[in-house]
DOBADREN-182059 format. One record per atom (N, C-alpha, C): residue in three letters; x, y, z. Coordinates in steps of 0.02 Angstrom, whole numbers, plus 50000, padded with zeros to 5 digits. Example, Ala and Ser with C-alpha at 12.3 -4.5 7.8 and 13.67 -1.06 7.14 Angstrom:
REM residues 2
ala506604971650390/ala506154977550390/ala506604983550390/ser506424988850354/ser506844994750357/ser506455000250394/
This chain:
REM residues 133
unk506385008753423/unk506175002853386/unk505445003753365/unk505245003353301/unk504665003153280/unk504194996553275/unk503614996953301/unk503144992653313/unk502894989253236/unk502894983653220/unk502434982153142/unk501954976253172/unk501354977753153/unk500984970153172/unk501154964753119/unk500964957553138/unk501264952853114/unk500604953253042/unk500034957053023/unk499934953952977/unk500044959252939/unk500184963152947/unk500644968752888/unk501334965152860/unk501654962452901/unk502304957152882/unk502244951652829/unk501574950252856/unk501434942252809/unk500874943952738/unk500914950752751/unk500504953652669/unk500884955352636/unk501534959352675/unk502094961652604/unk502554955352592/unk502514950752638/unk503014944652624/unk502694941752554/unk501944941252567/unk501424938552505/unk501504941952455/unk501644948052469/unk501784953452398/unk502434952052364/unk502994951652392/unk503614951652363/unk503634945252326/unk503474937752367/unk503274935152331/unk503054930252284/unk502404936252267/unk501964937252210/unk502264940952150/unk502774942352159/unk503004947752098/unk503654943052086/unk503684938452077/unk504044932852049/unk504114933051994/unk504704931751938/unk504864934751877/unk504824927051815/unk504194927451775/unk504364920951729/unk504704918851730/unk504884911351739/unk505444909151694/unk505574907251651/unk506254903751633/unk506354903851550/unk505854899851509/unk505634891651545/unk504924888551494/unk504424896151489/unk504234897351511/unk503684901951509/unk503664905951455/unk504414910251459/unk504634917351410/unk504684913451355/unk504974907651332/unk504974906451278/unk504324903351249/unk503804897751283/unk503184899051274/unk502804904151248/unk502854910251270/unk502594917151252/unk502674917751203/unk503234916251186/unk503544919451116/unk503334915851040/unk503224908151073/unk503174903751011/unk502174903050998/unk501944902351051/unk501344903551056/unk500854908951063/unk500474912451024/unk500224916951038/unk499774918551106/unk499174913251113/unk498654915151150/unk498774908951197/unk498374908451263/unk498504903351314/unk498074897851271/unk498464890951292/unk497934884551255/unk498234877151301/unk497974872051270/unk498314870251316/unk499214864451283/unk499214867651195/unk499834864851175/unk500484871951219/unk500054876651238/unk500584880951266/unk500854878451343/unk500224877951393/unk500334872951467/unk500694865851442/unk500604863951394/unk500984858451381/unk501924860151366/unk502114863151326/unk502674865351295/unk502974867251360/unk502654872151403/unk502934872051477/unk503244870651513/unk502764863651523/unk502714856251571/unk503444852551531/unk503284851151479/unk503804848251431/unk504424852451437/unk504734859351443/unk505024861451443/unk505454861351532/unk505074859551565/unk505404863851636/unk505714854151642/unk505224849751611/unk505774842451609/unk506244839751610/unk506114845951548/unk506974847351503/unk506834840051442/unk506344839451409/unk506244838851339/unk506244841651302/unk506164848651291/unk506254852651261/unk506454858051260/unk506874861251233/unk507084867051217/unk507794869051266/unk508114862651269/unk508764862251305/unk509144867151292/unk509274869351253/unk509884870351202/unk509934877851187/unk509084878251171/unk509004886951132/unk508884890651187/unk509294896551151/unk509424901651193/unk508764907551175/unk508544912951221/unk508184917251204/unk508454921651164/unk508874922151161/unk509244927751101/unk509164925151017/unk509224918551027/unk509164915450969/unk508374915350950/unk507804912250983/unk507414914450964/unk507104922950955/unk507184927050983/unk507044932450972/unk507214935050902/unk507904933250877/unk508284934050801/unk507964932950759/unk507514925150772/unk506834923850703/unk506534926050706/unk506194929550735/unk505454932150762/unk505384939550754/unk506174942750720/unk506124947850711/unk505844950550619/unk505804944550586/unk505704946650544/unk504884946950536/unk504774952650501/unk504134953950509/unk503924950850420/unk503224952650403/unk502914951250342/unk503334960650311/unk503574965850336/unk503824970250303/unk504504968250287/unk504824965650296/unk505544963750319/unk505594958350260/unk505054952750253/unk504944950050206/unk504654951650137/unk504414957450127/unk504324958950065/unk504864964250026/unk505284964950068/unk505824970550056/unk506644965550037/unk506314959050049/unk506964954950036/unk507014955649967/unk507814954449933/unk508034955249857/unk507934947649848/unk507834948449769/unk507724940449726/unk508334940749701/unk508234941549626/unk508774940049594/unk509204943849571/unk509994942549567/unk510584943749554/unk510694950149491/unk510984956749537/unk511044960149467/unk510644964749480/unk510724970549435/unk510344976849416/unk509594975849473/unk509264971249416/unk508644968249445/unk508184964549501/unk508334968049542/unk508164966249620/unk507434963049641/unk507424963249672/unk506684959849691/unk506384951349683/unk505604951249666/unk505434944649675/unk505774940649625/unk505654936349627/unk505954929049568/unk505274925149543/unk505194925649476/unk504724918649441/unk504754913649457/unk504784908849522/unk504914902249522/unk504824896749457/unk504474895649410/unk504324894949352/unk504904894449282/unk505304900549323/unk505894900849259/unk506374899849291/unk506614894749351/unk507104893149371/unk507444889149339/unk508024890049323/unk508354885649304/unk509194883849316/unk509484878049339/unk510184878249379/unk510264885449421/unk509774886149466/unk509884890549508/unk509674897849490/unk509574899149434/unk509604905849435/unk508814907049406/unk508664911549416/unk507794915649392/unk507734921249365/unk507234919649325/unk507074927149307/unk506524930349338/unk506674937249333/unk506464942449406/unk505594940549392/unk505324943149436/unk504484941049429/unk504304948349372/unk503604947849358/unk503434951649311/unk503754952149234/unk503264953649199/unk503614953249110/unk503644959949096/unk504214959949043/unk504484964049016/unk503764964948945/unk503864970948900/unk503464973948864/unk503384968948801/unk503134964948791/unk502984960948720/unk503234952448766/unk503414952648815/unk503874945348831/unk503164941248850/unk503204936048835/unk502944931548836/unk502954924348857/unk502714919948907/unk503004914448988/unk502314909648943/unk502594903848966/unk501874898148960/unk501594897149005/unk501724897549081/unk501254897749137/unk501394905349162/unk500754904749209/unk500804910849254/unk501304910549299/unk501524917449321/unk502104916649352/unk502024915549448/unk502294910149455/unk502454910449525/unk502964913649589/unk502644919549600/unk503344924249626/unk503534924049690/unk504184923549705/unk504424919549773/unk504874930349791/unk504934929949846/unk505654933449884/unk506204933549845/unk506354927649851/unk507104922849860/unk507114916349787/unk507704914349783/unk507714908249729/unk507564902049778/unk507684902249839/unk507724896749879/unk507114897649912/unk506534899849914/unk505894899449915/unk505494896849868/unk505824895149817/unk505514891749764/unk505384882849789/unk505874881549817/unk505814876749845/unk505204872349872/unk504714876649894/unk504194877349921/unk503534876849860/unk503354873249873/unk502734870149831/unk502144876749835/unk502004880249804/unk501394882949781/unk500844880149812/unk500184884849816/unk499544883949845/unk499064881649775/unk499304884049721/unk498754884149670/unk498604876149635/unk498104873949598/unk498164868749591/unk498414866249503/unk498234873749477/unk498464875549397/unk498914881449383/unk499224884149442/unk499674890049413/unk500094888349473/unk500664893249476/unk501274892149524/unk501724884849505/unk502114883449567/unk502634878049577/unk501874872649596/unk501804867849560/unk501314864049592/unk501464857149611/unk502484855549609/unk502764850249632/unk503184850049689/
């Protein structure tokens, strides 16, 4: 039988644990918040309540979060041959014409160029060019 003193026992008991594995408020905290603050200790607190975030699963958030700003500029616009951004500007019953002009073509505003047709949706920053409604 091997001898252990009792405070070698009660340091690895402290160690094991200490190595306690986040839980789910936490991991998903991480994920939605970048840096510690205290709307993140809050979301937490709120979370382990169970006000929030009943429902979602980590798999599901991870799915949004995968798209990057590359992922987003590689998305197709419009329909056809012609791939890429969309004029928000020349929407009309749904459909757009691709961003950028063709050789002699000629637009009355500047063009507001979205991804997607359903990003048009989205009101513009500018206060005289783009979607400004």
């Amino acid at each position: 039988m091997v001898k252990v003193d009792r405070t070698y026992l009660t340091e690895l008991i402290k160690e094991v644990l200490s190595e306690k594995k986040a839980d789910r408020c936490k991991r998903i905290a991480d994920r939605k918040y970048d840096k510690p603050s205290a709307y993140k200790s809050g979301a937490i607190v709120r979370c382990r309540k169970g006000d929030i975030w009943k429902d979602l699963k980590e798999e599901e958030l991870s799915e949004k979060q995968k798209e990057t700003l590359r992922t987003w500029f590689k998305r197709k616009g419009a329909p056809g041959k012609e791939g890429g951004w969309v004029d928000c500007n020349t929407c009309r019953d749904g459909k757009c014409k691709p961003c950028g002009r063709k050789e002699g073509e000629k637009r009355a505003k500047y063009p507001s160029c979205r991804p997607t047709p359903s990003q048009c949706k989205t009101p513009g920053k500018g206060k005289k060019w783009g979607k400004t409604k």
